[in-house]
Biopython code that builds the backbone (N, CA, C, O; Angstrom):
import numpy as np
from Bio.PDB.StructureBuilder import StructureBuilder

atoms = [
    (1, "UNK", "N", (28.807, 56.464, -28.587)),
    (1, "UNK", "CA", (28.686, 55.436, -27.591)),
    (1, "UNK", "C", (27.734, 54.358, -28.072)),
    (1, "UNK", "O", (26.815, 54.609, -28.851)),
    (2, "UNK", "N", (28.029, 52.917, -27.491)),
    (2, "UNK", "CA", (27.435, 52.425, -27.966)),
    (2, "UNK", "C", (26.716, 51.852, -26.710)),
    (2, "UNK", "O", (27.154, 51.468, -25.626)),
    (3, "UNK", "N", (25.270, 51.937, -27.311)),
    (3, "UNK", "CA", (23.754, 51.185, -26.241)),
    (3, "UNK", "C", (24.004, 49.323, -25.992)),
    (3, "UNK", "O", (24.146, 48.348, -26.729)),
    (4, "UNK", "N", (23.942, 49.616, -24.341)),
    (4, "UNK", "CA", (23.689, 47.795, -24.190)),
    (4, "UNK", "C", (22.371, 47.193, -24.866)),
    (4, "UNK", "O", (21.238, 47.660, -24.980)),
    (5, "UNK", "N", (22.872, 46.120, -25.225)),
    (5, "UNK", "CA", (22.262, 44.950, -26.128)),
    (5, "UNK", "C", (21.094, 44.765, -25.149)),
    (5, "UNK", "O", (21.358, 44.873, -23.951)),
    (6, "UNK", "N", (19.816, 44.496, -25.526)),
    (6, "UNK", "CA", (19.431, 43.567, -24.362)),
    (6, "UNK", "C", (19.187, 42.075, -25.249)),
    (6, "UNK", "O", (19.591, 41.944, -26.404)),
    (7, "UNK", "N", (18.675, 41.316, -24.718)),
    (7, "UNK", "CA", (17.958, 39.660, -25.610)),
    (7, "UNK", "C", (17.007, 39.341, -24.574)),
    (7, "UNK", "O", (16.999, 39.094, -23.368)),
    (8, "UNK", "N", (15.944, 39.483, -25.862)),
    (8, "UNK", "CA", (14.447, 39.420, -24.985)),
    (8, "UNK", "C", (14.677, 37.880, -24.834)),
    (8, "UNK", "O", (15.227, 37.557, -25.887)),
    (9, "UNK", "N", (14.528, 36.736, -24.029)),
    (9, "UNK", "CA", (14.090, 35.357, -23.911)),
    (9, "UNK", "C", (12.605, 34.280, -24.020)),
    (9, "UNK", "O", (12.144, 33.564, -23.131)),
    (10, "UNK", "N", (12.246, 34.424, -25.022)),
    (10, "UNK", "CA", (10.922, 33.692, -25.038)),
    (10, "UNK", "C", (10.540, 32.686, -25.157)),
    (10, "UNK", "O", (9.557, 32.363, -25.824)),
    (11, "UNK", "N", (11.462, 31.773, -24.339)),
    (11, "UNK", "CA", (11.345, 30.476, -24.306)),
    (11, "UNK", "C", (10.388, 29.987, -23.111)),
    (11, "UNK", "O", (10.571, 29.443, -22.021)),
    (12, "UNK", "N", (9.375, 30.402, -23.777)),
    (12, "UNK", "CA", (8.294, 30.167, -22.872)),
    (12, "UNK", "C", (7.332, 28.647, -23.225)),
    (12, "UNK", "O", (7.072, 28.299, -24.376)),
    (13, "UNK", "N", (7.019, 28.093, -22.333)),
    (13, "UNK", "CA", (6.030, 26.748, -22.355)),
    (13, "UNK", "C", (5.089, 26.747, -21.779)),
    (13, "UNK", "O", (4.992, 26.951, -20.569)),
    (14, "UNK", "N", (3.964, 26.449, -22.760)),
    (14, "UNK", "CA", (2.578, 26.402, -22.283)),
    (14, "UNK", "C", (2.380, 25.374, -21.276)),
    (14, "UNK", "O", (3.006, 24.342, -21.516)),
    (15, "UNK", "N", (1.650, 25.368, -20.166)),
    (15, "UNK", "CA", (1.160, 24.452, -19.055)),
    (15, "UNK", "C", (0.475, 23.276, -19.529)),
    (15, "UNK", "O", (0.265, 22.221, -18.931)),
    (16, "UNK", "N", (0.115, 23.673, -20.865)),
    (16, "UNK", "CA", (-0.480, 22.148, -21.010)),
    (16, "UNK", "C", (0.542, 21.642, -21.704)),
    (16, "UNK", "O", (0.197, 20.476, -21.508)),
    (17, "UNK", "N", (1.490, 21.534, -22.337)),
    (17, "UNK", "CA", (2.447, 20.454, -22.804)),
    (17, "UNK", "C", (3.243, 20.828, -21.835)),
    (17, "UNK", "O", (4.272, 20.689, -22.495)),
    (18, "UNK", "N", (3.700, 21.261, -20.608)),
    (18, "UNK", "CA", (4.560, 20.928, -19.779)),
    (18, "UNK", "C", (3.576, 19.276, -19.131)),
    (18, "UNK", "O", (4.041, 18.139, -19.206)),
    (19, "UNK", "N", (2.260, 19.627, -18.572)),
    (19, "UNK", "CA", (1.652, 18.894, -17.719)),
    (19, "UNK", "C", (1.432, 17.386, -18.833)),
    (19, "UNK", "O", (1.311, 16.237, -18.406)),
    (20, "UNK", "N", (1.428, 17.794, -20.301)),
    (20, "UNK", "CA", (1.486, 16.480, -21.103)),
    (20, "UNK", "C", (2.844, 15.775, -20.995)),
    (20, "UNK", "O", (3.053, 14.573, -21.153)),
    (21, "UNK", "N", (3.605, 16.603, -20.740)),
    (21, "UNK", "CA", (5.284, 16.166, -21.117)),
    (21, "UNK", "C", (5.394, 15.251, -19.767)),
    (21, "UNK", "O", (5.680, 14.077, -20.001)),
    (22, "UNK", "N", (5.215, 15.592, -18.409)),
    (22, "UNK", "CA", (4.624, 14.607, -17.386)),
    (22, "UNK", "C", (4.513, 14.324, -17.393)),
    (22, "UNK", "O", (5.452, 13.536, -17.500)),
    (23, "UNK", "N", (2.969, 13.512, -17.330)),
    (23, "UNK", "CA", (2.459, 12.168, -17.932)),
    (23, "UNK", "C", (2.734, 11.447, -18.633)),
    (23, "UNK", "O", (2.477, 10.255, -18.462)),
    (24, "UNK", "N", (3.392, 11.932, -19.735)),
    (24, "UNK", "CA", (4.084, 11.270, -20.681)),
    (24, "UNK", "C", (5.563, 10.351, -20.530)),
    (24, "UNK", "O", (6.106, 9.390, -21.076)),
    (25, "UNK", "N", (5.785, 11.200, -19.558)),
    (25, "UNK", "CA", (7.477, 10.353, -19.120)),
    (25, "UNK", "C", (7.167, 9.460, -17.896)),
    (25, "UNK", "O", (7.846, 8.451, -17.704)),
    (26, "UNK", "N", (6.169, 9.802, -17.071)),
    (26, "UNK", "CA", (5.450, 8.879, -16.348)),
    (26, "UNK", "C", (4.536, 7.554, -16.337)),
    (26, "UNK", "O", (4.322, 6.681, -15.497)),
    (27, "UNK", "N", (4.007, 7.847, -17.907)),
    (27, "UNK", "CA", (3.619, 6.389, -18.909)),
    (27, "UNK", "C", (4.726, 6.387, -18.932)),
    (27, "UNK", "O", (5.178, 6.224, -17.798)),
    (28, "UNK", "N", (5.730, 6.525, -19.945)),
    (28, "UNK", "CA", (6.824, 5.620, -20.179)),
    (28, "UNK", "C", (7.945, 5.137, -20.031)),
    (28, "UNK", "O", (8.755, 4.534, -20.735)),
    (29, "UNK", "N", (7.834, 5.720, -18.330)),
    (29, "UNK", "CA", (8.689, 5.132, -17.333)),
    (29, "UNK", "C", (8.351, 3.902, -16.753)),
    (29, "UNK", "O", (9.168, 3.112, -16.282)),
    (30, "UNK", "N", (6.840, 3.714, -16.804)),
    (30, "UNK", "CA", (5.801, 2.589, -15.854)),
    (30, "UNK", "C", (5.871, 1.389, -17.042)),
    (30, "UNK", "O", (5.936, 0.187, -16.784)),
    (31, "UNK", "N", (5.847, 1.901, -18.232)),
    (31, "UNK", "CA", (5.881, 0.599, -19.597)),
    (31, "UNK", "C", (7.042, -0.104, -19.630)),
    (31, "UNK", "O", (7.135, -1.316, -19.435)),
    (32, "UNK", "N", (8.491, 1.120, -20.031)),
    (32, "UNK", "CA", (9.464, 0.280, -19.943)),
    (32, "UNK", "C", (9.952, -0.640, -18.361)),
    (32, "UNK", "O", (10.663, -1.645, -18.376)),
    (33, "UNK", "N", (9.412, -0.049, -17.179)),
    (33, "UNK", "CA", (9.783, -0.999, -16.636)),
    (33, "UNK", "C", (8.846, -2.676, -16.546)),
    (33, "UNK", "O", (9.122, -3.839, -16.251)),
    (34, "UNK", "N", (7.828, -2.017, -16.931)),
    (34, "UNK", "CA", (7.022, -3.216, -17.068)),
    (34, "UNK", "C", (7.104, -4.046, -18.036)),
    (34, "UNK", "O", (6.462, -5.082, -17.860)),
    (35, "UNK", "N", (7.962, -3.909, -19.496)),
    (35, "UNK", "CA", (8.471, -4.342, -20.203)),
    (35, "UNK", "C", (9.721, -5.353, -19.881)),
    (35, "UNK", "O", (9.727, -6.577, -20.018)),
    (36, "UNK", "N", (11.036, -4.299, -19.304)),
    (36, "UNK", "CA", (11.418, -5.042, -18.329)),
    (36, "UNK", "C", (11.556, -6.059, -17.509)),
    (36, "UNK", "O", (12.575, -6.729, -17.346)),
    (37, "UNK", "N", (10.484, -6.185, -16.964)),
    (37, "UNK", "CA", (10.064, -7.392, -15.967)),
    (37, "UNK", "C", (10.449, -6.805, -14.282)),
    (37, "UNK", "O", (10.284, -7.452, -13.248)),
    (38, "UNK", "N", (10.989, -5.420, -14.407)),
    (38, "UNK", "CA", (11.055, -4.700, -13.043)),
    (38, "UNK", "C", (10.252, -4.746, -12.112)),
    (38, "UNK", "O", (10.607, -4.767, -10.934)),
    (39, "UNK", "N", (8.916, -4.770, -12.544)),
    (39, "UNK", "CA", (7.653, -4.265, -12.073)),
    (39, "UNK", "C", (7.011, -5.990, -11.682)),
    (39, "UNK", "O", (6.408, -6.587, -12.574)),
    (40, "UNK", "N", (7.221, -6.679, -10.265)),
    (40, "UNK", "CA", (6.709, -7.950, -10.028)),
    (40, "UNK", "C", (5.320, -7.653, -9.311)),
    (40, "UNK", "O", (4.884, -6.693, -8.675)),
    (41, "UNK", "N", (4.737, -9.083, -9.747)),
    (41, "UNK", "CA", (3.056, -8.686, -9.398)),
    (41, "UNK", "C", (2.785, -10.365, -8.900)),
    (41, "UNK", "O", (3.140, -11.442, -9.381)),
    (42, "UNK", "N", (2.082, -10.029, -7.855)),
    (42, "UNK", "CA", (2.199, -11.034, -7.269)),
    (42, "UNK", "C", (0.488, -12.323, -7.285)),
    (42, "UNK", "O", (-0.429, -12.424, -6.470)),
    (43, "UNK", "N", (0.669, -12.812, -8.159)),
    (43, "UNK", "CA", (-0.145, -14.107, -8.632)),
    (43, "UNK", "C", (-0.872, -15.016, -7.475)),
    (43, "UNK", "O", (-2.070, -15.270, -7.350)),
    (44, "UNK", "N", (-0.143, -15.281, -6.949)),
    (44, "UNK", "CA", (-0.634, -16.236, -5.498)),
    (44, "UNK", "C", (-0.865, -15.848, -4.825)),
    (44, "UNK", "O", (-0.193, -15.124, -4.091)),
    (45, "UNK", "N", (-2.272, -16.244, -4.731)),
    (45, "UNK", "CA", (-3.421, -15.082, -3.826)),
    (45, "UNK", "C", (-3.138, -15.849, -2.376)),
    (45, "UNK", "O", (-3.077, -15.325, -1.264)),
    (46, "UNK", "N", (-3.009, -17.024, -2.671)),
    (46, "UNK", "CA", (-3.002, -17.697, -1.173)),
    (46, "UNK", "C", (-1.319, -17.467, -0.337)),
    (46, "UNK", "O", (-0.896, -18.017, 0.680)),
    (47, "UNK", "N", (-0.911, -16.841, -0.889)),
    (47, "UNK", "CA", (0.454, -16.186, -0.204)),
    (47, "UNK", "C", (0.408, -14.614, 0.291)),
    (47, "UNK", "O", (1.285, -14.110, 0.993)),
    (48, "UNK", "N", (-0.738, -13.937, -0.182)),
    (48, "UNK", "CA", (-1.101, -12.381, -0.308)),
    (48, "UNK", "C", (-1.396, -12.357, 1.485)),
    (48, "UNK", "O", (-1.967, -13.136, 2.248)),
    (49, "UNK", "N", (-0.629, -10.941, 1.677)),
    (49, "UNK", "CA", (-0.483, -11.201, 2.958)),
    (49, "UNK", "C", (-2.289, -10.138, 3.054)),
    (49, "UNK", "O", (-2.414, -9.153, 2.326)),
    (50, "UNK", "N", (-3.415, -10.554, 3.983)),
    (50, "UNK", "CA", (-4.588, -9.841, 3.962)),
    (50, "UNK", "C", (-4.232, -8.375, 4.966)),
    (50, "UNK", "O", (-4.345, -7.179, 4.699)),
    (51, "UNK", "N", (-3.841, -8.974, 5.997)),
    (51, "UNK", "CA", (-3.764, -7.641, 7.093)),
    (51, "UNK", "C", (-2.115, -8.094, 7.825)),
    (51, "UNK", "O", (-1.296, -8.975, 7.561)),
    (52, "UNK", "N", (-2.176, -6.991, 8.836)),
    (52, "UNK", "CA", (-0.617, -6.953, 9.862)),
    (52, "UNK", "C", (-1.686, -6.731, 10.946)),
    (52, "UNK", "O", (-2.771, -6.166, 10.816)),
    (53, "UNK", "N", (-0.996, -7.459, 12.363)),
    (53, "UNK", "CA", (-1.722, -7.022, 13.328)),
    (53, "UNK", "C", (-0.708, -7.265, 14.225)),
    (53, "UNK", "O", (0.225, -8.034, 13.994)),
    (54, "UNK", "N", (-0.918, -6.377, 15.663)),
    (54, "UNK", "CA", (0.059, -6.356, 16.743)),
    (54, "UNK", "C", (-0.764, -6.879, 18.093)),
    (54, "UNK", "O", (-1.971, -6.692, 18.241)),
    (55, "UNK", "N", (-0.041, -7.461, 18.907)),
    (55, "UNK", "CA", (-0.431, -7.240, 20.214)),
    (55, "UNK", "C", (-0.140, -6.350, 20.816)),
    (55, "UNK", "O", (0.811, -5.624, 20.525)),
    (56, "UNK", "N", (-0.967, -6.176, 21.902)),
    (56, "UNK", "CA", (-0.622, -4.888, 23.118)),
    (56, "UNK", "C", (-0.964, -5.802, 23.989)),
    (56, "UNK", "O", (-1.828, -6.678, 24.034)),
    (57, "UNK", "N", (0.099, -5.338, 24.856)),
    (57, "UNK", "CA", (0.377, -5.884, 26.395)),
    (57, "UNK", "C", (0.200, -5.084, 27.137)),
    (57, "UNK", "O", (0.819, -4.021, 27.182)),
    (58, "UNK", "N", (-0.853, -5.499, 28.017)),
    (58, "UNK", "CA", (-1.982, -4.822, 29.492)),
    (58, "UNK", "C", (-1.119, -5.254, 30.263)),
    (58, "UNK", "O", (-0.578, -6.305, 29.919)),
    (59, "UNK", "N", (-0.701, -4.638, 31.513)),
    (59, "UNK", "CA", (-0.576, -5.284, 32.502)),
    (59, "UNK", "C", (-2.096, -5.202, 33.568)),
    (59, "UNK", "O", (-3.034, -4.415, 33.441)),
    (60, "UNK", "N", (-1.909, -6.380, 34.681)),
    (60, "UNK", "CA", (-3.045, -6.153, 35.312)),
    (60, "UNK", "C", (-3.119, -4.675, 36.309)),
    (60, "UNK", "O", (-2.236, -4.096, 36.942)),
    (61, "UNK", "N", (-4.821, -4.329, 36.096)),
    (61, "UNK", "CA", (-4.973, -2.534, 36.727)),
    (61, "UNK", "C", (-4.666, -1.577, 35.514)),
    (61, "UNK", "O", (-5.101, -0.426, 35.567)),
    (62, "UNK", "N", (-4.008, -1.954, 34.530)),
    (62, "UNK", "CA", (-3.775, -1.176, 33.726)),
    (62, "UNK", "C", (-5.066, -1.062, 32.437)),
    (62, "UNK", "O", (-5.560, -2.003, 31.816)),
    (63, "UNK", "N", (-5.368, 0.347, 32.315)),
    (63, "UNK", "CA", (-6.563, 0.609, 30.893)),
    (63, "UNK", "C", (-5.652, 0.809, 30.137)),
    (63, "UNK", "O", (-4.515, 1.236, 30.338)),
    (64, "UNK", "N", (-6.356, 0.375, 28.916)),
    (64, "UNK", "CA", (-5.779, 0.814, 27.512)),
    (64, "UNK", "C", (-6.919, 1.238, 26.631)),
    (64, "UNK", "O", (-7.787, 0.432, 26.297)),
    (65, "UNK", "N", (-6.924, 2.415, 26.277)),
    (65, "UNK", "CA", (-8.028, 2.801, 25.072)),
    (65, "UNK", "C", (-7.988, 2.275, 23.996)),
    (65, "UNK", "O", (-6.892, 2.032, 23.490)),
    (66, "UNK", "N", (-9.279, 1.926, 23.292)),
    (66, "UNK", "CA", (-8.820, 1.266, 21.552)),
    (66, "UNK", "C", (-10.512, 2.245, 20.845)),
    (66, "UNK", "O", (-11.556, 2.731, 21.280)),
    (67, "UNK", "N", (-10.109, 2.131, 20.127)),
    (67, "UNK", "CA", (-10.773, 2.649, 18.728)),
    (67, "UNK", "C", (-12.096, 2.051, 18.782)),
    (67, "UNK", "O", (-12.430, 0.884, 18.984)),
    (68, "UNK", "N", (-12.929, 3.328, 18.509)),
    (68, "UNK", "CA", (-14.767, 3.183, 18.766)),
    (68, "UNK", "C", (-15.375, 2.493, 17.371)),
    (68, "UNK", "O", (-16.425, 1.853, 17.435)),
    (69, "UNK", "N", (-14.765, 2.632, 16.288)),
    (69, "UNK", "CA", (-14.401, 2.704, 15.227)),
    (69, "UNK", "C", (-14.264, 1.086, 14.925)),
    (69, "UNK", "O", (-13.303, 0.549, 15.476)),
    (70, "UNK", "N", (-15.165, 0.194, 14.064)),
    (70, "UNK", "CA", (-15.323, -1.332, 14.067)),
    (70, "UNK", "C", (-14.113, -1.487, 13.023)),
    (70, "UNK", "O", (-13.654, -0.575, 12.335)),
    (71, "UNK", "N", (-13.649, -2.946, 13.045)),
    (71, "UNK", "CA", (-12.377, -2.795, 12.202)),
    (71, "UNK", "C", (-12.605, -3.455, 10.570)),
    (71, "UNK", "O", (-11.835, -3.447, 9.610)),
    (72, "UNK", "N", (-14.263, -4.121, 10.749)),
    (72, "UNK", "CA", (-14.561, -4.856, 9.630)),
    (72, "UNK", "C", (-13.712, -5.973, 9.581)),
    (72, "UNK", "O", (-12.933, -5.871, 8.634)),
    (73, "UNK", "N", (-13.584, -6.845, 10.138)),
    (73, "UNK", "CA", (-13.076, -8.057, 10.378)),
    (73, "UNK", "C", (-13.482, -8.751, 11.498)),
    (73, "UNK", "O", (-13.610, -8.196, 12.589)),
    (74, "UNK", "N", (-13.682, -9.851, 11.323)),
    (74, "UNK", "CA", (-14.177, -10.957, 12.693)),
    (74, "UNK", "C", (-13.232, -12.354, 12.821)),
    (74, "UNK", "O", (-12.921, -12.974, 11.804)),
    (75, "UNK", "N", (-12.918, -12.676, 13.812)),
    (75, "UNK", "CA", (-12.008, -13.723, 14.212)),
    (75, "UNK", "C", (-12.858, -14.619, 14.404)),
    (75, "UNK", "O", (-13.928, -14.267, 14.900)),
    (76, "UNK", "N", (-12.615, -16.255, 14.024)),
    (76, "UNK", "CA", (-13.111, -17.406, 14.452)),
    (76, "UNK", "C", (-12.218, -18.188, 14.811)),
    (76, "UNK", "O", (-11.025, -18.031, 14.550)),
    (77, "UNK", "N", (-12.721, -19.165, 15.484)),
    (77, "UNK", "CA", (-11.601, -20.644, 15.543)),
    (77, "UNK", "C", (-12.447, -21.768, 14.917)),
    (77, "UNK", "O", (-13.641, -22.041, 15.040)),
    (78, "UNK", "N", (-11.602, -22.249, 14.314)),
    (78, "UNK", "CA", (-11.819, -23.247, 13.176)),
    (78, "UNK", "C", (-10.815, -24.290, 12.889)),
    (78, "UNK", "O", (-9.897, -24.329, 12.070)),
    (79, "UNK", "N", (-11.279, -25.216, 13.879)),
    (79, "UNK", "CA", (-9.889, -26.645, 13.894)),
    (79, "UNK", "C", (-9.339, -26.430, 14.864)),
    (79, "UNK", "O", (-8.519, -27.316, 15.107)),
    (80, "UNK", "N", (-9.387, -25.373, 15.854)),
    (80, "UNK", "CA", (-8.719, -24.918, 17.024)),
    (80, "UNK", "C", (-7.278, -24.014, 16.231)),
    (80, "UNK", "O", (-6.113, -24.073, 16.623)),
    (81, "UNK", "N", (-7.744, -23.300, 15.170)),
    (81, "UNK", "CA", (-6.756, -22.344, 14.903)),
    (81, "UNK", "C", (-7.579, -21.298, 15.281)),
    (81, "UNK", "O", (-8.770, -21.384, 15.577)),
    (82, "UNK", "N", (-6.671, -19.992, 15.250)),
    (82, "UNK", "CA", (-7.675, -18.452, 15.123)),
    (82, "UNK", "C", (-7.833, -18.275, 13.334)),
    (82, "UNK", "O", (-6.774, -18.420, 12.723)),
    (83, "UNK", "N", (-8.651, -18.079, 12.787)),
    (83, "UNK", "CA", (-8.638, -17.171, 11.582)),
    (83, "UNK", "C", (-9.378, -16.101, 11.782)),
    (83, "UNK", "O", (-10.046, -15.877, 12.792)),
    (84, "UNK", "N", (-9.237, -15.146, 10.448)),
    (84, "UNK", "CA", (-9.540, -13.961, 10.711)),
    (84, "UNK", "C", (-10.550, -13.760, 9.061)),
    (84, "UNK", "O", (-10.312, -14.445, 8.066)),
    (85, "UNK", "N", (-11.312, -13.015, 9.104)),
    (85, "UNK", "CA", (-12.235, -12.852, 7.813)),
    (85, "UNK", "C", (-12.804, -11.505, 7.725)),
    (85, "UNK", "O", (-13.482, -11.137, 8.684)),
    (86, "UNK", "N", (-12.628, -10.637, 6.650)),
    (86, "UNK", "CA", (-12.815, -9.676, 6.385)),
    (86, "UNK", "C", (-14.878, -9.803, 5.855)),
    (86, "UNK", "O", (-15.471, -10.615, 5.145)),
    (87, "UNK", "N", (-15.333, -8.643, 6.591)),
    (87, "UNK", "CA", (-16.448, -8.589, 6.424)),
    (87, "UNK", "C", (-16.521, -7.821, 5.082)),
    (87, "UNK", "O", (-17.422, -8.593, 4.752)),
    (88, "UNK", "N", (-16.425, -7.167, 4.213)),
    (88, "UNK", "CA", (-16.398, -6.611, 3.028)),
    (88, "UNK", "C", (-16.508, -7.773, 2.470)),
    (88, "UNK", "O", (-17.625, -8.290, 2.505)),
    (89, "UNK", "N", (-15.443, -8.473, 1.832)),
    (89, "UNK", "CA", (-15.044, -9.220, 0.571)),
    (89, "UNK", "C", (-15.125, -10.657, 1.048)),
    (89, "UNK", "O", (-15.094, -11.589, 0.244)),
    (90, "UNK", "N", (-15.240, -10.852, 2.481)),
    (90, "UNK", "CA", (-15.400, -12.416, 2.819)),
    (90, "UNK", "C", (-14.094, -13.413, 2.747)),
    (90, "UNK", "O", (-13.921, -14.603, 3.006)),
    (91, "UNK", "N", (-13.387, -12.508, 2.342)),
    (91, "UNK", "CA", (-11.505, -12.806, 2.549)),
    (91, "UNK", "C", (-11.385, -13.721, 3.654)),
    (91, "UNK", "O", (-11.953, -13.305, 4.663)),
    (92, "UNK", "N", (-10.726, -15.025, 3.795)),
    (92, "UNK", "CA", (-10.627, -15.573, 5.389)),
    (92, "UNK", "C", (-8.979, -15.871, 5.078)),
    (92, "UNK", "O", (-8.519, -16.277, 4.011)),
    (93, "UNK", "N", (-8.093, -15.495, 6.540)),
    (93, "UNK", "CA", (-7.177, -16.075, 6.738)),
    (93, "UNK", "C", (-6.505, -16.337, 8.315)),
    (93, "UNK", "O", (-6.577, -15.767, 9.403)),
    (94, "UNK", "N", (-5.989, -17.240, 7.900)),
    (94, "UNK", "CA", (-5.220, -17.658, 9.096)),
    (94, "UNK", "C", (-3.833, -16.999, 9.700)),
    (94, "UNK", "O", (-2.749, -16.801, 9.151)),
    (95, "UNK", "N", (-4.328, -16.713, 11.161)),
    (95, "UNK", "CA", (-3.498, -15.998, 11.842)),
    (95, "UNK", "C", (-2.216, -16.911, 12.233)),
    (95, "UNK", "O", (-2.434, -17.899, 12.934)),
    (96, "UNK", "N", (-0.903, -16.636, 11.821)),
    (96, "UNK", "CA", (0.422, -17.104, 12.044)),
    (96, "UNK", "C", (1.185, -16.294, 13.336)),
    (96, "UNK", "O", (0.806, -15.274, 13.911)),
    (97, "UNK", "N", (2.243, -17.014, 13.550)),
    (97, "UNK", "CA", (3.100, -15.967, 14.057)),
    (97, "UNK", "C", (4.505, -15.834, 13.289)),
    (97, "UNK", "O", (4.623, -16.518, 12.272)),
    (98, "UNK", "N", (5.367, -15.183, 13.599)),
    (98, "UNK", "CA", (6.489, -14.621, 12.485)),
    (98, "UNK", "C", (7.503, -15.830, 12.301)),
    (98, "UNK", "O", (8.680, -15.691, 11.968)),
    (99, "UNK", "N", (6.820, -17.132, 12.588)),
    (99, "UNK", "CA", (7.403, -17.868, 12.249)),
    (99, "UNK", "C", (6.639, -18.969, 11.340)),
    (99, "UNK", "O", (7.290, -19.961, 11.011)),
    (100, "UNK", "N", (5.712, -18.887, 11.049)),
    (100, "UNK", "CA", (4.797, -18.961, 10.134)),
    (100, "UNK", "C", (3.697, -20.439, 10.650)),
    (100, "UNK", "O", (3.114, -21.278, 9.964)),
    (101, "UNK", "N", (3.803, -20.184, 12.521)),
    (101, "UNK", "CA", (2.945, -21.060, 12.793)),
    (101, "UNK", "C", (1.560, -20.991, 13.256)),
    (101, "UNK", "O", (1.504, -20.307, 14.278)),
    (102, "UNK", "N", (0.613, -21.366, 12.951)),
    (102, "UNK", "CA", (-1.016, -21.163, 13.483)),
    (102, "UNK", "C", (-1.085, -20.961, 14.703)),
    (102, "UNK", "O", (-0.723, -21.708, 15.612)),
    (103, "UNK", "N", (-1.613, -19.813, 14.765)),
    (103, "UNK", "CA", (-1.844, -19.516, 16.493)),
    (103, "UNK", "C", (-3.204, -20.320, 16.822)),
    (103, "UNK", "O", (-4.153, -20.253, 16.040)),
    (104, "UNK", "N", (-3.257, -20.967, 17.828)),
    (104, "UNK", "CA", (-4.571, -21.604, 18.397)),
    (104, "UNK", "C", (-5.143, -20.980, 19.167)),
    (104, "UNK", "O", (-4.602, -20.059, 19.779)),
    (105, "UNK", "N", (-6.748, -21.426, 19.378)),
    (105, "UNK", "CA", (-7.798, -20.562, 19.803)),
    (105, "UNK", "C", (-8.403, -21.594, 21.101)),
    (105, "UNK", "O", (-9.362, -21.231, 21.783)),
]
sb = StructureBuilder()
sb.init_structure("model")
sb.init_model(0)
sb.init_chain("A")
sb.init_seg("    ")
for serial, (resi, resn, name, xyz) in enumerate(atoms, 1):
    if name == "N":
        sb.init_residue(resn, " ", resi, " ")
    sb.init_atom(name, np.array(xyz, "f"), 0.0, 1.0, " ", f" {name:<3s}", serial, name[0])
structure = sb.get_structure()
């Protein structure tokens, strides 16, 4: 009679060239597209959108809770627009609406 075969498999990979082999296709996935020209970066700071903000609508009698929590930003009016200025970096911009007109203050 004849004995089953076995086949040992030792195709084994060390964790560190798996975790290099990663990174590695992850650099040079990020190059060629940046080679490319895939990868757009946006130059015009004065188009950079700073923040998103919403209104909430109270009705009257009605509470609404908000956040104890300061937001690091302060609103002025300036020309009779609203702007808005980040206390960190001193960032100032002007508040629009989605039609890209100055809201007044």
């Amino acid at each position: 009679m004849s004995e089953p075969k076995t086949t040992a498999n030792n195709d084994s990979v060390s964790k560190s060239t798996l975790i290099a082999s990663v990174i590695g296709a992850v650099v040079a996935t990020v190059v060629a597209l940046e080679f490319t020209g895939k990868i757009k970066h946006n130059e015009a700071k004065d188009e950079y959108p700073v923040s998103s903000y919403q209104a909430i609508l109270i009705n009257k009698g009605e509470e609404h809770l908000i956040s104890q929590k300061p937001s690091n930003q302060t609103a002025q009016c300036i020309d009779g627009y609203l702007f808005i200025q980040s206390d960190d970096d001193l960032m100032q911009g002007l508040i629009v609406d989605y039609k890209n007109r100055g809201v007044r203050c």
